[in-house]
PyMOL Python script that loads the backbone (N, CA, C, O; Angstrom):
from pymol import cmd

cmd.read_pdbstr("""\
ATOM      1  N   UNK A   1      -1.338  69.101 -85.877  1.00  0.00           N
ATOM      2  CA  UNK A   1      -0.233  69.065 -86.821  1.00  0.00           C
ATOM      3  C   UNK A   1       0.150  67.629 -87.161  1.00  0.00           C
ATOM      4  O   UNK A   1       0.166  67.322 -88.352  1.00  0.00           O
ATOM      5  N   UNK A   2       0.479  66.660 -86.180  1.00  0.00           N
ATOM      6  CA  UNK A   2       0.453  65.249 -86.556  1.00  0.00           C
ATOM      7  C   UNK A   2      -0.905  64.947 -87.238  1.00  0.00           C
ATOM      8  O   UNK A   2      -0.758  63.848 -87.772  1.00  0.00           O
ATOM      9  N   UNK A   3      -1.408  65.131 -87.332  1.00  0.00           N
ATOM     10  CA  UNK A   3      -2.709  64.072 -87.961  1.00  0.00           C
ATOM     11  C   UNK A   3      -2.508  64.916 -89.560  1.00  0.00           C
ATOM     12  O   UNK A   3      -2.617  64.206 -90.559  1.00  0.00           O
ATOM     13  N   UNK A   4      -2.260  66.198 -89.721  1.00  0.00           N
ATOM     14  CA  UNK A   4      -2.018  66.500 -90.784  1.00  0.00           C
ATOM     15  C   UNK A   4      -0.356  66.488 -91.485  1.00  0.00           C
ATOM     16  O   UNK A   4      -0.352  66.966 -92.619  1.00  0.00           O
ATOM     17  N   UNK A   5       0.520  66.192 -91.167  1.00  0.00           N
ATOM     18  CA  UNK A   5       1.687  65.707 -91.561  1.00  0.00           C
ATOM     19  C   UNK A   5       1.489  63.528 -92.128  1.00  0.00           C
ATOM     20  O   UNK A   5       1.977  62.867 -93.045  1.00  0.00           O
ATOM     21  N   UNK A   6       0.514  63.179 -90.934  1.00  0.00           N
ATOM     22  CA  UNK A   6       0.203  61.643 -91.235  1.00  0.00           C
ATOM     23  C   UNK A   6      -0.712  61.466 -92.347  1.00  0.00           C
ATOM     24  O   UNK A   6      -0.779  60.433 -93.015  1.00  0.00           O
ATOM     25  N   UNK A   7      -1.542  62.699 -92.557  1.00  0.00           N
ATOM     26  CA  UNK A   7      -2.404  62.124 -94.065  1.00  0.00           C
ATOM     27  C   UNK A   7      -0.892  62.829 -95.039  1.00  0.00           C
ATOM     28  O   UNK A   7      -0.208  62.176 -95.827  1.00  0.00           O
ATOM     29  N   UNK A   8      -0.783  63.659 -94.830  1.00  0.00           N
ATOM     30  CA  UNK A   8       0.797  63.855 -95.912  1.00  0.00           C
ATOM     31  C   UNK A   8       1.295  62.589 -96.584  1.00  0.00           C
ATOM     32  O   UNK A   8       1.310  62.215 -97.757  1.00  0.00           O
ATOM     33  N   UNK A   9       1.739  62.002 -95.318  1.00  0.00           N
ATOM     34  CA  UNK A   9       2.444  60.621 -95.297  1.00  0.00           C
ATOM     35  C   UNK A   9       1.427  59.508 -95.986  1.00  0.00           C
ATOM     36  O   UNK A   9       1.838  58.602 -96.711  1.00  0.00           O
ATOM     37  N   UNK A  10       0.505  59.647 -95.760  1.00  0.00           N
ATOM     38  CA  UNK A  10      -0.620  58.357 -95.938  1.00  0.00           C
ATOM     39  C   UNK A  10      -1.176  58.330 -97.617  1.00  0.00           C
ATOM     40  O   UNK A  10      -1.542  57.381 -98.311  1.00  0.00           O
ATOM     41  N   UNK A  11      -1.050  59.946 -97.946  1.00  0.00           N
ATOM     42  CA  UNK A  11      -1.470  60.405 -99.320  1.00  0.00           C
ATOM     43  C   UNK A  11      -0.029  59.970-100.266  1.00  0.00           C
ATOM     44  O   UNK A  11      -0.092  59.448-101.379  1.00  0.00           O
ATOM     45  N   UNK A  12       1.091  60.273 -99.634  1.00  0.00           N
ATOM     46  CA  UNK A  12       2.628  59.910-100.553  1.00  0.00           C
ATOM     47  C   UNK A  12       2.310  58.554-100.828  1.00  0.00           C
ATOM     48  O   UNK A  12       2.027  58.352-102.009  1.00  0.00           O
ATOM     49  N   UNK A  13       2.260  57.162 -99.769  1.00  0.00           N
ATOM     50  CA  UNK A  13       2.212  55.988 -99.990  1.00  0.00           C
ATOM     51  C   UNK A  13       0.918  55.765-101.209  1.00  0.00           C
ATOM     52  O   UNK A  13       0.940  55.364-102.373  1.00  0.00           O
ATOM     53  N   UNK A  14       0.219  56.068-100.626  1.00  0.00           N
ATOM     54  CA  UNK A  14      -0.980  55.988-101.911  1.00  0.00           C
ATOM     55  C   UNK A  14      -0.691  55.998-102.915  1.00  0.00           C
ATOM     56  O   UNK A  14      -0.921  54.985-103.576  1.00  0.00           O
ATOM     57  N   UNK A  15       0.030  57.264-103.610  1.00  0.00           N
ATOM     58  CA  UNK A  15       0.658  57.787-105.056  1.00  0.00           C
ATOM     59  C   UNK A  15       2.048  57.280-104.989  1.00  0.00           C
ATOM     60  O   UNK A  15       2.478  57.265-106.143  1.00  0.00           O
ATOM     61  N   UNK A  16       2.713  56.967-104.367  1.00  0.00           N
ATOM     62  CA  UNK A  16       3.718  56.345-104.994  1.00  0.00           C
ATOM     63  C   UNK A  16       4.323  54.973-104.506  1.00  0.00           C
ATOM     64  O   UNK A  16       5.490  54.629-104.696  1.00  0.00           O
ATOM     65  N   UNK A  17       3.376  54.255-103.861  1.00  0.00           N
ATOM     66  CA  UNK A  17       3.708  53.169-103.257  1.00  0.00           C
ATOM     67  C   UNK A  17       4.699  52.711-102.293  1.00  0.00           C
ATOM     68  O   UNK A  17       4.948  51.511-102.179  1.00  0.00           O
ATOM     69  N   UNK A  18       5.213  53.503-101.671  1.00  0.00           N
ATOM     70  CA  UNK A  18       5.820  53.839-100.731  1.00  0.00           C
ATOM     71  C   UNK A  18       5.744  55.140 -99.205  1.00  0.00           C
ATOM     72  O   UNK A  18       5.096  56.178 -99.066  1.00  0.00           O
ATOM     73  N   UNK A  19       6.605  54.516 -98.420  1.00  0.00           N
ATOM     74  CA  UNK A  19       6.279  55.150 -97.119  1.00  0.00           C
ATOM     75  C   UNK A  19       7.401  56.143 -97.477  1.00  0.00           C
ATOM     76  O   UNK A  19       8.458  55.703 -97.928  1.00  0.00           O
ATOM     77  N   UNK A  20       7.116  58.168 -97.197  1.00  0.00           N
ATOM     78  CA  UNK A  20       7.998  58.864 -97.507  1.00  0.00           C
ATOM     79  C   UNK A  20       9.217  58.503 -95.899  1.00  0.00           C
ATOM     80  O   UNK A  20       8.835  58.049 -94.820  1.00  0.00           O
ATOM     81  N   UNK A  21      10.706  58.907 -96.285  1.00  0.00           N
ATOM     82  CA  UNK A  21      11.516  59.061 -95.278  1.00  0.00           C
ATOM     83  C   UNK A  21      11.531  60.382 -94.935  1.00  0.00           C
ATOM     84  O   UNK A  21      11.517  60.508 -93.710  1.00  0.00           O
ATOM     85  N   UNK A  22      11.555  61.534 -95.596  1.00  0.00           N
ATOM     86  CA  UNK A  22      11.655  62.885 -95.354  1.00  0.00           C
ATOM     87  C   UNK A  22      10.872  63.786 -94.909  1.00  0.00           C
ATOM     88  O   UNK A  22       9.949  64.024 -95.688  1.00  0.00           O
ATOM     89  N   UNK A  23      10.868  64.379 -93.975  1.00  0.00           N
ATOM     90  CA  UNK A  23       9.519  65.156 -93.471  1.00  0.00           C
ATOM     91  C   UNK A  23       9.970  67.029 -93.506  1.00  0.00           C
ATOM     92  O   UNK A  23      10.754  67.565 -92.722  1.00  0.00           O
ATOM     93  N   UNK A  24       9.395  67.557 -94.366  1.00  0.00           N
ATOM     94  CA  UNK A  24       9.988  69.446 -94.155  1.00  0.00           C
ATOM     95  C   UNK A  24       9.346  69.890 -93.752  1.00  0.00           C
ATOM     96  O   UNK A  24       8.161  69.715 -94.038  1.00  0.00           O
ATOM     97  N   UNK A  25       9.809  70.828 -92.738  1.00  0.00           N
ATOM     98  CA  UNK A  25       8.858  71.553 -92.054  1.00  0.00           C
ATOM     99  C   UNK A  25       9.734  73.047 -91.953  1.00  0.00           C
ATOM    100  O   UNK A  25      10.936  72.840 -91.782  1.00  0.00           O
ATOM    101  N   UNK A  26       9.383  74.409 -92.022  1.00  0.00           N
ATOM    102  CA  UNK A  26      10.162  75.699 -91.584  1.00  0.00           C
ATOM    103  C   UNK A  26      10.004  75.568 -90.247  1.00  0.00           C
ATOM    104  O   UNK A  26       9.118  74.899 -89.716  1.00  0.00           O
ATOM    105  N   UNK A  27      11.137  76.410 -89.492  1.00  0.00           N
ATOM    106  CA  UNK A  27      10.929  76.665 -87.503  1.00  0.00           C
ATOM    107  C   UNK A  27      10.134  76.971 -87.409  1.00  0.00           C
ATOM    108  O   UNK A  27       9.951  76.973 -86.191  1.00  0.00           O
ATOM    109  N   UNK A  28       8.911  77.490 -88.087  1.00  0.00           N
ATOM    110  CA  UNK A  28       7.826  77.988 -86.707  1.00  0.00           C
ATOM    111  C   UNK A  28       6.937  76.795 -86.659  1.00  0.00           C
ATOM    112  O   UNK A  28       6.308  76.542 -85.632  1.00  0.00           O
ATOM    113  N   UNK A  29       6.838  75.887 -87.957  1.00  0.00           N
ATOM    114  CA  UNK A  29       5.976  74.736 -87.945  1.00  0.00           C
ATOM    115  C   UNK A  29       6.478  73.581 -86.989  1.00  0.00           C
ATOM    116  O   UNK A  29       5.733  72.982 -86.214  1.00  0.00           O
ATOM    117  N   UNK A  30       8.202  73.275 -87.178  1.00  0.00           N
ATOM    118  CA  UNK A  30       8.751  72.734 -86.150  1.00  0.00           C
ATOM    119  C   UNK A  30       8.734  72.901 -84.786  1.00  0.00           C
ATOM    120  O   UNK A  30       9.202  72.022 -84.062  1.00  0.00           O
ATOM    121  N   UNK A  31       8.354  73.706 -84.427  1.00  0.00           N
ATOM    122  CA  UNK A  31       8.216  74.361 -82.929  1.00  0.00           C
ATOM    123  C   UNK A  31       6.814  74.010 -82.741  1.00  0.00           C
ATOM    124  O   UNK A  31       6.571  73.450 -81.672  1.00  0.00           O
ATOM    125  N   UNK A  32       5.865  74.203 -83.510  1.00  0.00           N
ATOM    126  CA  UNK A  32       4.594  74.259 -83.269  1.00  0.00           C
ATOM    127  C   UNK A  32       4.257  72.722 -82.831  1.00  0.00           C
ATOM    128  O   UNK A  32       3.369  72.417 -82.036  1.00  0.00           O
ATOM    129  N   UNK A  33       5.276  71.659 -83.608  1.00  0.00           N
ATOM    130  CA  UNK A  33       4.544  70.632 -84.110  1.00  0.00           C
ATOM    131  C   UNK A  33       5.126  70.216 -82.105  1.00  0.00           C
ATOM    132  O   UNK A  33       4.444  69.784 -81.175  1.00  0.00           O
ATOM    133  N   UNK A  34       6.773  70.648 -82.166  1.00  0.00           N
ATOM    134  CA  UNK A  34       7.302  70.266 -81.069  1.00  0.00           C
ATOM    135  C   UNK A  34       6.409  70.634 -79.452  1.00  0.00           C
ATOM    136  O   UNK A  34       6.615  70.203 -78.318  1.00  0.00           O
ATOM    137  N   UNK A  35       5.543  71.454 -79.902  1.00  0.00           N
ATOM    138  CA  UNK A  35       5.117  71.734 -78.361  1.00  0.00           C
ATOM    139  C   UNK A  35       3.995  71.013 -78.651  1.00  0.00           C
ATOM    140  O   UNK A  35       3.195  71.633 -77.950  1.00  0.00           O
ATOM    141  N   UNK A  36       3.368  70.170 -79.164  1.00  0.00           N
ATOM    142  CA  UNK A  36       2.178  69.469 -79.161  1.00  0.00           C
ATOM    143  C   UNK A  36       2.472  68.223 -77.774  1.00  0.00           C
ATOM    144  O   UNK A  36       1.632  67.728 -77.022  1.00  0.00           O
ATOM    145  N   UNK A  37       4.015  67.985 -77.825  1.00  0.00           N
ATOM    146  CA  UNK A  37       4.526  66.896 -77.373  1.00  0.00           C
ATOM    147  C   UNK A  37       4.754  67.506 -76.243  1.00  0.00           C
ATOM    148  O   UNK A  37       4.865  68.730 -76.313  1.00  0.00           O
ATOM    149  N   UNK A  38       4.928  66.658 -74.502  1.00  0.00           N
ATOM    150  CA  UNK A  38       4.828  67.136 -73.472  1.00  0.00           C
ATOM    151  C   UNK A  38       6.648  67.208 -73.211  1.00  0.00           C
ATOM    152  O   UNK A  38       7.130  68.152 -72.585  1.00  0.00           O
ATOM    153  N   UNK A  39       7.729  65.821 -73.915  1.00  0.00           N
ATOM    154  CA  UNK A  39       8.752  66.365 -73.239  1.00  0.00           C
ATOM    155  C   UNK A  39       9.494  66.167 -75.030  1.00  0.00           C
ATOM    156  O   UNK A  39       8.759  66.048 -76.010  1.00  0.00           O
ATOM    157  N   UNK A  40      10.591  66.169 -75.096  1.00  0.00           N
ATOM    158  CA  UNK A  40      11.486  66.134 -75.932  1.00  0.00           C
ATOM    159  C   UNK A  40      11.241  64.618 -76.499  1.00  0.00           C
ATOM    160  O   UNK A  40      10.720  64.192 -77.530  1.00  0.00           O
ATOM    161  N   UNK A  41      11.747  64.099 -75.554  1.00  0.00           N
ATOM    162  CA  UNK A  41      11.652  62.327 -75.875  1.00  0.00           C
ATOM    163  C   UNK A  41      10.512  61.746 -76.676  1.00  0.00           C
ATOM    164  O   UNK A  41      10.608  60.725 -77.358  1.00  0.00           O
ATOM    165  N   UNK A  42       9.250  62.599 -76.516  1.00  0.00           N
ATOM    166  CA  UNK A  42       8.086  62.112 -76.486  1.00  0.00           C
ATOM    167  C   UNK A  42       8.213  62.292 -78.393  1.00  0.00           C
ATOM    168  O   UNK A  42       8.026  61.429 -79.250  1.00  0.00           O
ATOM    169  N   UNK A  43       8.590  63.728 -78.548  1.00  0.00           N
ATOM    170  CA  UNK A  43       9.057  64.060 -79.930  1.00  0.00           C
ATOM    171  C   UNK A  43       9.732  63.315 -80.742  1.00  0.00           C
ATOM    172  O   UNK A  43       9.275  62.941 -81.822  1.00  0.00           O
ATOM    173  N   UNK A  44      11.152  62.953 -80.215  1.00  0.00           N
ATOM    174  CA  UNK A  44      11.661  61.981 -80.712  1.00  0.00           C
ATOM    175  C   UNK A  44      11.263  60.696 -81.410  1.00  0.00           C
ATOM    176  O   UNK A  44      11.451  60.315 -82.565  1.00  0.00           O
ATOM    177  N   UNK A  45      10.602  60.089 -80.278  1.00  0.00           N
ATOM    178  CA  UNK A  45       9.580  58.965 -80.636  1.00  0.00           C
ATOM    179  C   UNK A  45       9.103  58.792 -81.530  1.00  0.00           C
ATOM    180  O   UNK A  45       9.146  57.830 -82.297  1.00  0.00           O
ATOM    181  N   UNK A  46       8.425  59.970 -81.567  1.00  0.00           N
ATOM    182  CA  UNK A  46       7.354  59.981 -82.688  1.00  0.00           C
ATOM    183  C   UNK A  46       7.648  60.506 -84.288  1.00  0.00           C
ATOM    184  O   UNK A  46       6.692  60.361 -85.051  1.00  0.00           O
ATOM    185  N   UNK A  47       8.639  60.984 -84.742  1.00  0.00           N
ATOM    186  CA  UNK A  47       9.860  60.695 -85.349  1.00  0.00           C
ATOM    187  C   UNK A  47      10.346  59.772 -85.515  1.00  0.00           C
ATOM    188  O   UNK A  47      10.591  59.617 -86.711  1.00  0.00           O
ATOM    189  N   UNK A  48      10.646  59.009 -84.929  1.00  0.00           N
ATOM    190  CA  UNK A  48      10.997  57.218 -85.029  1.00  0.00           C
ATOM    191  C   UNK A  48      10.046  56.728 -85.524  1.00  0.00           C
ATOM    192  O   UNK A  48      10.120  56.387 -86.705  1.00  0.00           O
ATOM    193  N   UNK A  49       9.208  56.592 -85.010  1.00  0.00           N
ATOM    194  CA  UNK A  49       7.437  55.885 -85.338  1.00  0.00           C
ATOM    195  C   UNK A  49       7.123  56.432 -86.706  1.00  0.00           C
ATOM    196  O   UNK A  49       6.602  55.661 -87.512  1.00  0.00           O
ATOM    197  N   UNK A  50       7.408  57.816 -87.101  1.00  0.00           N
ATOM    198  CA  UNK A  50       7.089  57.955 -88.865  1.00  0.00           C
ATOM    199  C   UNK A  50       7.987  57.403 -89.993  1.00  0.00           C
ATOM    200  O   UNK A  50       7.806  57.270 -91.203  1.00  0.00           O
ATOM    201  N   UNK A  51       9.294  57.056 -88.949  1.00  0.00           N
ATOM    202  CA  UNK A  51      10.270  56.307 -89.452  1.00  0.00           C
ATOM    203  C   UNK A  51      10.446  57.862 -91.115  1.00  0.00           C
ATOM    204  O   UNK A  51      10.174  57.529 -92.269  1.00  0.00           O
ATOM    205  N   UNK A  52      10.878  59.228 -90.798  1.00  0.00           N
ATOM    206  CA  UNK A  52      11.288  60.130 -91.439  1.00  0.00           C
ATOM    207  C   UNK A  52      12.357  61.433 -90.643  1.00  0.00           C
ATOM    208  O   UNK A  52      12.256  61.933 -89.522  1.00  0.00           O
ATOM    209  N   UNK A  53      13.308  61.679 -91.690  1.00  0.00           N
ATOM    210  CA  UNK A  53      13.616  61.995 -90.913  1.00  0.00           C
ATOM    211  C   UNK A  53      13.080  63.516 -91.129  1.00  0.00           C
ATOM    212  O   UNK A  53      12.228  63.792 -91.974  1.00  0.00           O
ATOM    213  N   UNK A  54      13.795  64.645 -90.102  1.00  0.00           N
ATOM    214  CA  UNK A  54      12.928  66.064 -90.435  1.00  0.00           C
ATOM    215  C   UNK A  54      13.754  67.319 -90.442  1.00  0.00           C
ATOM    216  O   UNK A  54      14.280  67.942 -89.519  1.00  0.00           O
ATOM    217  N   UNK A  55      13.717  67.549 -91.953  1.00  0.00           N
ATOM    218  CA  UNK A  55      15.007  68.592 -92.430  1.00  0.00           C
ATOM    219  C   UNK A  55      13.979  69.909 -92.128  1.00  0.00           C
ATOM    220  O   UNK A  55      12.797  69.948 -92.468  1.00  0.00           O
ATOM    221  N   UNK A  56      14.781  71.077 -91.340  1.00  0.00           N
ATOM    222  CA  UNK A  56      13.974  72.370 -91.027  1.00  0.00           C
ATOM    223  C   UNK A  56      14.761  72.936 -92.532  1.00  0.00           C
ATOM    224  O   UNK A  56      15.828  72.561 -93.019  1.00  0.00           O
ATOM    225  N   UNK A  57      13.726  74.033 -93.057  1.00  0.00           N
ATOM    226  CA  UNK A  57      13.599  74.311 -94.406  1.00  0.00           C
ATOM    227  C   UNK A  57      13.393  75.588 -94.163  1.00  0.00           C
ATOM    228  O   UNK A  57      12.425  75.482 -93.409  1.00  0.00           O
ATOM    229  N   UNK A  58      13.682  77.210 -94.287  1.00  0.00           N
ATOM    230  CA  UNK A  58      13.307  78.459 -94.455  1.00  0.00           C
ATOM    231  C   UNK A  58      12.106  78.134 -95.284  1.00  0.00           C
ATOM    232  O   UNK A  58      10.931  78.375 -95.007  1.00  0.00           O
ATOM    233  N   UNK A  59      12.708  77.407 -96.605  1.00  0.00           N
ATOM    234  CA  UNK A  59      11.965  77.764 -97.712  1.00  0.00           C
ATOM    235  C   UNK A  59      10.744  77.038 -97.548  1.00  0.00           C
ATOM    236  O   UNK A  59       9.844  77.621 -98.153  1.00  0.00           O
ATOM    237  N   UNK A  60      10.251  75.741 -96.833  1.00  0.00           N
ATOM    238  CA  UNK A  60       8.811  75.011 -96.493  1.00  0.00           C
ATOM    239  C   UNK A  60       7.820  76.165 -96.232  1.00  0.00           C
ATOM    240  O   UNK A  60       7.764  76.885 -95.235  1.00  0.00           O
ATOM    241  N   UNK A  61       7.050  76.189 -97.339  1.00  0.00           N
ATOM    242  CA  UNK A  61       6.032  77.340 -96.592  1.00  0.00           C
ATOM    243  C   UNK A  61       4.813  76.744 -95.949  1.00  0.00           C
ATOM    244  O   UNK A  61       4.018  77.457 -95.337  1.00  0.00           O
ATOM    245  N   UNK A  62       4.638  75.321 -96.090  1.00  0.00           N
ATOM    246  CA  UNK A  62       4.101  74.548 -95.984  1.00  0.00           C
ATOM    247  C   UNK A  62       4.409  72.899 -95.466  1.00  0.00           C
ATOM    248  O   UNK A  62       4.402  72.277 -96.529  1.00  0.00           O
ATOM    249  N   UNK A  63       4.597  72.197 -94.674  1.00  0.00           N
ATOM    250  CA  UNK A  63       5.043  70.623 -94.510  1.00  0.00           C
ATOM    251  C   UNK A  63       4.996  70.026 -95.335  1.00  0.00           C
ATOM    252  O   UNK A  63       3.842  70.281 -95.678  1.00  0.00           O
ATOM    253  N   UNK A  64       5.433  69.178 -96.206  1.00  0.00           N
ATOM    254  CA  UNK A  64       5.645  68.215 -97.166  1.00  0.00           C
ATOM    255  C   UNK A  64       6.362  67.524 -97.010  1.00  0.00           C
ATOM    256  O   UNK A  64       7.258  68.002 -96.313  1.00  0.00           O
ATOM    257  N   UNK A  65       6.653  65.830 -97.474  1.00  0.00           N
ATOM    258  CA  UNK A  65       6.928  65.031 -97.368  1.00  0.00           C
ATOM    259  C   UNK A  65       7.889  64.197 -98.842  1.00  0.00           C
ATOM    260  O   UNK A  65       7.357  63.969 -99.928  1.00  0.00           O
ATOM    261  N   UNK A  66       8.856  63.977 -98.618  1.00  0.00           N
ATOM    262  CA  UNK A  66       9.755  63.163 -99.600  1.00  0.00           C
ATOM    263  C   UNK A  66       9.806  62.277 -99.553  1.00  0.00           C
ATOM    264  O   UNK A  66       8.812  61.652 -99.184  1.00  0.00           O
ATOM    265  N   UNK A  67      10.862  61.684 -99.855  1.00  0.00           N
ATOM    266  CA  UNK A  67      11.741  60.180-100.277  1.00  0.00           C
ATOM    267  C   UNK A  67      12.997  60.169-100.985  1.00  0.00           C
ATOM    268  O   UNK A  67      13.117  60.351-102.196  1.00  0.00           O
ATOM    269  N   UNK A  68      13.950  59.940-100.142  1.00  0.00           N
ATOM    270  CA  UNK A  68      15.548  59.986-100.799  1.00  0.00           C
ATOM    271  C   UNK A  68      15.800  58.450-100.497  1.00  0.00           C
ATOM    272  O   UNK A  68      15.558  57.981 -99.385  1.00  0.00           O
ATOM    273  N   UNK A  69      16.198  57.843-101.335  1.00  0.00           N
ATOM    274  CA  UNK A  69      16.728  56.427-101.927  1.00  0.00           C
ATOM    275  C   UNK A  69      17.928  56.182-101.028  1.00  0.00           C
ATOM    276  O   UNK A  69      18.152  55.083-100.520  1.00  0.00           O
ATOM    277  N   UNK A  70      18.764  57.361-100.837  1.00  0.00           N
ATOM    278  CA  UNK A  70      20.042  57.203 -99.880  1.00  0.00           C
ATOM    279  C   UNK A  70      20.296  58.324 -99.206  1.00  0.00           C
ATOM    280  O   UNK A  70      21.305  59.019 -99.327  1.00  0.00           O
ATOM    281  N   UNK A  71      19.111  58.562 -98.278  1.00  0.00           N
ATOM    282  CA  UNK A  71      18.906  59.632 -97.693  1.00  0.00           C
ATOM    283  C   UNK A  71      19.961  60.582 -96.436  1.00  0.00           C
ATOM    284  O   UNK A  71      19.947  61.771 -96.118  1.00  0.00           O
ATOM    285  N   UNK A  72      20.900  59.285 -95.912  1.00  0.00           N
ATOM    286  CA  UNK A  72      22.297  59.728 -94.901  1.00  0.00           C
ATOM    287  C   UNK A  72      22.969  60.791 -96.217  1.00  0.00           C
ATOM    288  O   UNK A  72      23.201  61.999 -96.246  1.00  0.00           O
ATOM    289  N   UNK A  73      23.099  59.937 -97.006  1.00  0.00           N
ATOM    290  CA  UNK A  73      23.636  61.053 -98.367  1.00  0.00           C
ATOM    291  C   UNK A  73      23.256  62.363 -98.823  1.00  0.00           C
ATOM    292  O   UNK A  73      24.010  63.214 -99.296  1.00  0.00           O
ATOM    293  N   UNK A  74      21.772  62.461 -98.601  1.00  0.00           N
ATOM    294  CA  UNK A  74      21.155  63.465 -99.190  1.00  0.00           C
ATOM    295  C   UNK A  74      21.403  64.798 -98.350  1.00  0.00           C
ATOM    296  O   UNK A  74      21.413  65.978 -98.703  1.00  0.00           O
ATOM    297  N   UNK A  75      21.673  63.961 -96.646  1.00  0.00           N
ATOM    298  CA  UNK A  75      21.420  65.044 -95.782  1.00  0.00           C
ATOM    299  C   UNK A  75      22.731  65.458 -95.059  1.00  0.00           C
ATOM    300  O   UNK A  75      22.702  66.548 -94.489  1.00  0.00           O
ATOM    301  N   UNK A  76      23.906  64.714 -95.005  1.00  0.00           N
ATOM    302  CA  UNK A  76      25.341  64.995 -94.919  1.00  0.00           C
ATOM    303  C   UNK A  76      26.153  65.342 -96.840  1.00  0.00           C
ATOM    304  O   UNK A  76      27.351  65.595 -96.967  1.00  0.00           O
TER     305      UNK A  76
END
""", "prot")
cmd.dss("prot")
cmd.show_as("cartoon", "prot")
cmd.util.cbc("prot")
cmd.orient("prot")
């Protein structure tokens, strides 16, 4: 699931010259992606490291990746 969320990410910068902040994923993809990782922290991290943050979505039927300009805004 990371290596396919990172070409996500790697394909956004390509086309739009930028690194996305937003990462969607629905709960079962979030869970899936979360047990790849051995503790919580480890998750976290790596979240930090994509430097995005990760809105759970019903509607994601699929992971995809954004970019909000003033994204604390977008998501409060």
């Amino acid at each position: 699931m990371l290596s396919y969320i990172l070409r996500l990410a790697f394909d956004f910068e390509r086309d739009h010259g930028y690194w996305p902040n937003m990462l969607y994923l629905n709960t079962d993809q979030y869970r899936h992606w979360q047990q790849e990782f051995g503790e919580t922290a480890d998750f976290d991290e790596i979240s930090r490291r994509l430097a995005m943050d990760i809105v759970i979505s019903v509607d994601a039927l699929h992971p995809h990746v954004a970019w909000f300009p003033n994204r604390m805004q977008a998501i409060g």
